[in-house]
N, C-alpha and C positions, 0 to 999 in steps of 0.2 A: 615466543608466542604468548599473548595475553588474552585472557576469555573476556568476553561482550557479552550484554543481557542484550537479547533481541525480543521484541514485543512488537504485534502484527496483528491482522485478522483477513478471515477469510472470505472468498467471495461468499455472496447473501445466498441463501439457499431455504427456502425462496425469499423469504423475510429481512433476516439479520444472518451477520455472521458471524461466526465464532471465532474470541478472543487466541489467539496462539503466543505460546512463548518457549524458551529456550536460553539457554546458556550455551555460547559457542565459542570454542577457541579457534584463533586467526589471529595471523602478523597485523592484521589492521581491522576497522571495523565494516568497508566496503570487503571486504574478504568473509567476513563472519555473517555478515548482510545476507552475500551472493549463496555462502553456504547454507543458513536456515533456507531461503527460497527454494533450492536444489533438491533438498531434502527434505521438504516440507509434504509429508504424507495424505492432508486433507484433499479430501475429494474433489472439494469447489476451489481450492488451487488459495494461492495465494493474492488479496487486494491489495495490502498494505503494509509495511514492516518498518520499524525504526532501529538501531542500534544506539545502543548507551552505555558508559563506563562499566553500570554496572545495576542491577536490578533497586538499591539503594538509590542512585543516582536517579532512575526514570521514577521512585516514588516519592523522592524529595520536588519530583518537578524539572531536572536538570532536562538540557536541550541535548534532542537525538544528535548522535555524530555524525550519521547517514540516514536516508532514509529508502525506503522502496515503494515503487509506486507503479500500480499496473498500468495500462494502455489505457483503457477504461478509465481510470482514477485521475491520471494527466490529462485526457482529455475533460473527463466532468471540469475539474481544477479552472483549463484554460477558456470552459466558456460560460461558467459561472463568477470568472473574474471581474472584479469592479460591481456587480450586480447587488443591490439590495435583499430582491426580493424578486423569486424568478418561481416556474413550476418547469417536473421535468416530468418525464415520460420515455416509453420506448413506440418505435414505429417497428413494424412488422418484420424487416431486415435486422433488428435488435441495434441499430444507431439510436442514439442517443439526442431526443428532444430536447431543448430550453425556450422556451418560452416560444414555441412554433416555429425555432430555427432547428434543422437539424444537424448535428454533427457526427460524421464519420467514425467508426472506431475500428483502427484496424487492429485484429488478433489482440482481442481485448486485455487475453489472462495471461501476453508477454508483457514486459516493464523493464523499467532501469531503475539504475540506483544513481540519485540526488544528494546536493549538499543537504544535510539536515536543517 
């Protein structure tokens, strides 16, 4: 087993949200990823998380090994892609505006874990 520094944050509540971190042992870093998320105690759940060697590693700059990304966060991602310069919004359902397109989000605050 080797430990991962995981660094993340949480959904916005209501504003911003709070930075999360952690030191987690696992055979891999999709293993240590899936663990922080699991047992992540914030209220507003988890947005975001990456995995990295090692907390040295993610402040020299080095690239996550994995990363996690809500339901929410993938979608924003894939319809803010190629986009310059967009404005978002929520409509009353809580789907997610881009520039007067609306996009679907199902079960926002489930995710997967991505190549980093």
């Amino acid at each position: 087993m080797a430990e991962f520094f995981v660094m993340g944050s949480s959904f916005p509540a209501p504003f911003c949200g709070d930075n999360l971190e952690s030191f987690v042992e696992a055979d891999t870093p999709a293993e240590a990823l899936q663990r922080f998320v699991d047992s992540c105690s914030h209220p507003c759940g988890v947005y975001s998380a990456a995995a990295f060697l090692s907390s040295d590693d993610q402040k020299k700059g080095g690239r996550a090994l994995v990363r996690y990304c809500s339901n929410e966060l993938l979608v924003r991602e894939e319809a803010t892609r190629g986009l310059g310069c967009y404005s978002t919004s929520r409509n009353s359902d809580g789907d997610l505006v881009v520039n007067g397109k609306v996009h679907k989000i199902v079960n926002p605050k489930g995710g997967r874990i991505i190549p980093g």
